[in-house]
C-alpha positions, 0 to 999 in steps of 0.5 A, spaced: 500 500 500 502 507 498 501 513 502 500 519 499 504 527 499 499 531 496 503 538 493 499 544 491 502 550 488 499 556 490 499 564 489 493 569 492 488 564 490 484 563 498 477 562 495 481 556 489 485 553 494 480 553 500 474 549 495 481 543 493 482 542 500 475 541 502 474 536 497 480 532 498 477 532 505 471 529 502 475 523 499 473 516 501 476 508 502 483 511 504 483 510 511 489 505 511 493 511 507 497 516 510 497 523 507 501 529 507 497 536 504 503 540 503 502 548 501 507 551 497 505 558 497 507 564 493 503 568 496 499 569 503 494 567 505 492 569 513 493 565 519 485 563 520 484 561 514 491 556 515 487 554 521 481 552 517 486 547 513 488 544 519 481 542 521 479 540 514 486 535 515 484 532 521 478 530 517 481 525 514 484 519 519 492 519 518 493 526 515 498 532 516 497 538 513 504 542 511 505 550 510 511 551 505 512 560 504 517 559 498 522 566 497 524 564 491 516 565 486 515 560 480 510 554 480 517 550 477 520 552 484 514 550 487 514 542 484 521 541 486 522 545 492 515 540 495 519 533 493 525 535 499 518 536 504 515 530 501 516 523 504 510 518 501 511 513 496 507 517 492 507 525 490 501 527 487 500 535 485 494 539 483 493 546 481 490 551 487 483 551 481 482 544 481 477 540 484 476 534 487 468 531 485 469 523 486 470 522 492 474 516 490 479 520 486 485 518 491 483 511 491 482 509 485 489 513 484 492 509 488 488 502 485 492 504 479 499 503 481 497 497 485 496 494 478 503 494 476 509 495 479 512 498 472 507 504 474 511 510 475 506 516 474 499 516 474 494 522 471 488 524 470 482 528 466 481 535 467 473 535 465 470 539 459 476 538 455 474 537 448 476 539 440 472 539 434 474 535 427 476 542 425 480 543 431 484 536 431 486 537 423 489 545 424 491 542 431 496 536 428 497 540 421 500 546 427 504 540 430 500 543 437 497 536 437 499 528 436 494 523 433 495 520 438 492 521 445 498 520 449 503 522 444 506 530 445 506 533 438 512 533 433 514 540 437 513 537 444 507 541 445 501 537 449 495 539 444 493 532 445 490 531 451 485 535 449 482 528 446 482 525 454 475 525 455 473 520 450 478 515 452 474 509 456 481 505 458 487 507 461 492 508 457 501 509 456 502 517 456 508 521 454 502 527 457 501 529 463 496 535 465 499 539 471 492 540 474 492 533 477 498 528 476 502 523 481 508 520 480 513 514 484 516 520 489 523 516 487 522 517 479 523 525 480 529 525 482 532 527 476 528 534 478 533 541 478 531 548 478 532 549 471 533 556 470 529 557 464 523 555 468 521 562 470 514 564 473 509 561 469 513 555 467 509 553 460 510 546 460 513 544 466 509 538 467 511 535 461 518 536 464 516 532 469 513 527 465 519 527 461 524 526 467 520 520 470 518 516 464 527 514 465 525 509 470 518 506 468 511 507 464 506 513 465 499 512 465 492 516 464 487 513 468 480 517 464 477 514 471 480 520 475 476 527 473 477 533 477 473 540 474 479 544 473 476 552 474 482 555 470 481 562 469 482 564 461 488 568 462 496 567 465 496 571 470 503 573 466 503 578 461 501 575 454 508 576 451 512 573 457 508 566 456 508 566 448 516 567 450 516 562 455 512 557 450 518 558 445 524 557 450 520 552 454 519 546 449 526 549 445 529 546 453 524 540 453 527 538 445 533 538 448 532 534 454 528 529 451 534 528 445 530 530 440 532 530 433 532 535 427 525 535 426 523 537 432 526 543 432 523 544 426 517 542 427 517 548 434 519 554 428 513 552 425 507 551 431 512 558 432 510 561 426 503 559 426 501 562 433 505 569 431 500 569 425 494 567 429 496 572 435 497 577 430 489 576 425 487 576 433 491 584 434 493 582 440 500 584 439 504 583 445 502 575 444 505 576 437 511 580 439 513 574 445 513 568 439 517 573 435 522 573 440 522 566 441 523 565 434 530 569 435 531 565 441 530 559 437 534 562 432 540 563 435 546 560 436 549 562 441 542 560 446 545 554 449 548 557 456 544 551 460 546 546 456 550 543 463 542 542 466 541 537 460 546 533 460 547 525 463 
């Protein structure tokens, strides 16, 4: 049986966080499991709201809570910083704005690593997800997504997943959707703080997936729903994540060894999103994929280069 390390990056969002952590109080059949609710905050959140979470953790039977005030900002530092807090067999993350409506998520998470050993990650669906015909053809012709459900796109990018929610069988992944996974605690411990990975840290949990996949197969339980009440926007200006989008999946090429087609096919889902953002007007996004074009672009980039290597 494994115990369960729950990390929740988290940044001025009291009202989110407080809705993810009652509906993880309200999980079922997991009474021999032990549980760490470890906050990792890059904000603030006052002392009597942090006394509310105490008392929803003591709902559960052997459960702890933790409170993490991070001096350093970025989700990225949040997942790496939380893997030196956590000391379960299993780390499972999830957005501040995701909510548990199964009562039974944890359970049948845990279900599906005991059906093999070879299991080092486990994901789940974010409800509502969806893409049309149309969407799935620009998405595959932009090389945004994969034909292929569990498969990155030829740039590295996780279009795909947006295919989840018609799957009825658990199935291998290359994919995780950062709102709610879990992975082997021991199977991230390549994990370091790149430091590119800044802020938002666009594709940071295909980094993850990246790094456990080393030491055994990645999984998507379509089971395991939660609703994701993202908001529209990056709480990051338009043009910092559309930089971040370029150079995260540049860095991400690199870490999976990919070969020339890969970078390629990244210079050409680049291109396209300049010309999208550029018909929409929304000029800053526009001139953030520009810059990450010339990112790409040149030759003299490769300063990290040492975060990348065996």
């Amino acid at each position: 049986m494994f115990d369960v390390s729950i990390i929740i990056p988290t940044r001025n969002r009291v009202q989110d966080l407080t809705r993810c952590l009652e509906s993880i109080a309200a999980q079922r059949q997991i009474n021999d499991t032990a549980l760490e609710l470890i906050i990792v905050d890059d904000g603030d959140i006052p002392q009597k709201v942090l006394d509310y979470y105490l008392e929803l953790a003591s709902r559960l039977k052997y459960s702890e809570l933790v409170y993490y005030k991070k001096t350093r900002p970025g989700v990225w530092l949040s997942r790496y910083e939380a893997l030196t807090l956590a000391h379960h067999d299993i780390v499972l993350y999830f957005d501040d704005d995701a909510e548990l409506d199964d009562p039974l998520y944890i359970r049948k998470m845990i279900d599906t690593y005991l059906q093999d050993e070879s299991i080092v990650g486990v994901g789940g669906v974010a409800k509502g997800l969806q893409t049309s015909s149309f969407g799935r053809l620009l998405g595959v012709l932009t090389c945004q997504m994969s034909t292929s459900p569990g498969k990155l796109s030829p740039s590295s990018l996780a279009g795909s997943l947006l295919y989840w929610n018609e799957a009825e069988a658990m199935f291998e992944t290359e994919i995780f959707h950062g709102c709610n996974m879990s992975f082997k605690r021991e199977s991230l411990r390549d994990m370091l703080p790149y430091p590119w990975m800044t802020s938002y840290a666009v594709g940071d949990d295909l980094y993850m997936c990246a790094l456990a996949s080393k030491y055994g197969r990645l999984v998507i339980n379509p089971e395991l729903k939660i609703l994701h009440h993202e908001s529209p926007r990056s709480r990051d200006r338009a043009g910092k994540v559309a930089m971040a989008t370029a150079v995260n999946h540049y860095y991400l090429l690199n870490l999976r060894k990919a070969g020339a087609s890969g970078y390629v096919a990244l210079m050409w889902t680049l291109l396209y999103l300049t010309g999208k953002e550029t018909l929409k007007r929304n000029m800053g996004a526009a001139l953030g994929y520009i810059k990450g074009i010339g990112f790409v672009l040149n030759p003299l980039k490769n300063k990290y280069r040492e975060y990348l290597t065996d």
